[in-house]
N, C-alpha and C positions, 0 to 999 in steps of 0.2 A: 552151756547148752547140753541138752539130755541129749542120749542118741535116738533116741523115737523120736523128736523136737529136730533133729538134724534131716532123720529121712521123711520126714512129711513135708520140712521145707523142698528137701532136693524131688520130691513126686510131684509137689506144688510148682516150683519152677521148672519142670518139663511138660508140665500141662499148659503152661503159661506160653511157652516158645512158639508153637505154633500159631496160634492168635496172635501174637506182635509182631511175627514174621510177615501175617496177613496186613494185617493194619498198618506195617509199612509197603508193603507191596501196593495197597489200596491209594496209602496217601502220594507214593511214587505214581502211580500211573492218572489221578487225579490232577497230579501236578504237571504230567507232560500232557495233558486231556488241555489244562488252562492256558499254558505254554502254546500249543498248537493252535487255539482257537483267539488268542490274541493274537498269532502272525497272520492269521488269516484274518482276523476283522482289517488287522494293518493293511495289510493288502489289496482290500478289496476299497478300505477308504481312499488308499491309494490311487485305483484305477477311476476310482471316479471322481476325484479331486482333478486326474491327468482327464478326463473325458468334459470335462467340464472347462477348461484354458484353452481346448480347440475350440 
């Protein structure tokens, strides 16, 4: 590999870092967003599965 072919790779992948850092961050908190709101549907079928046997 050239050295021009070397530093456009290494300018390339620090432009890159940013954006995957987003897009994990994204799918992170997407996935505690899904995580939360299944405990909560749980929950809530819960209270009304118990309201419903008295």
């Amino acid at each position: 590999m050239k050295q021009e072919e070397k530093n456009s790779f290494s300018k390339t992948k620090n432009i890159c870092l940013p954006f995957k850092s987003f897009g994990r961050r994204c799918t992170r908190l997407a996935r505690e967003h899904r995580a939360r709101f299944y405990i909560l549907r749980r929950c809530v079928t819960m209270l009304i599965c118990w309201q419903d046997c008295e």
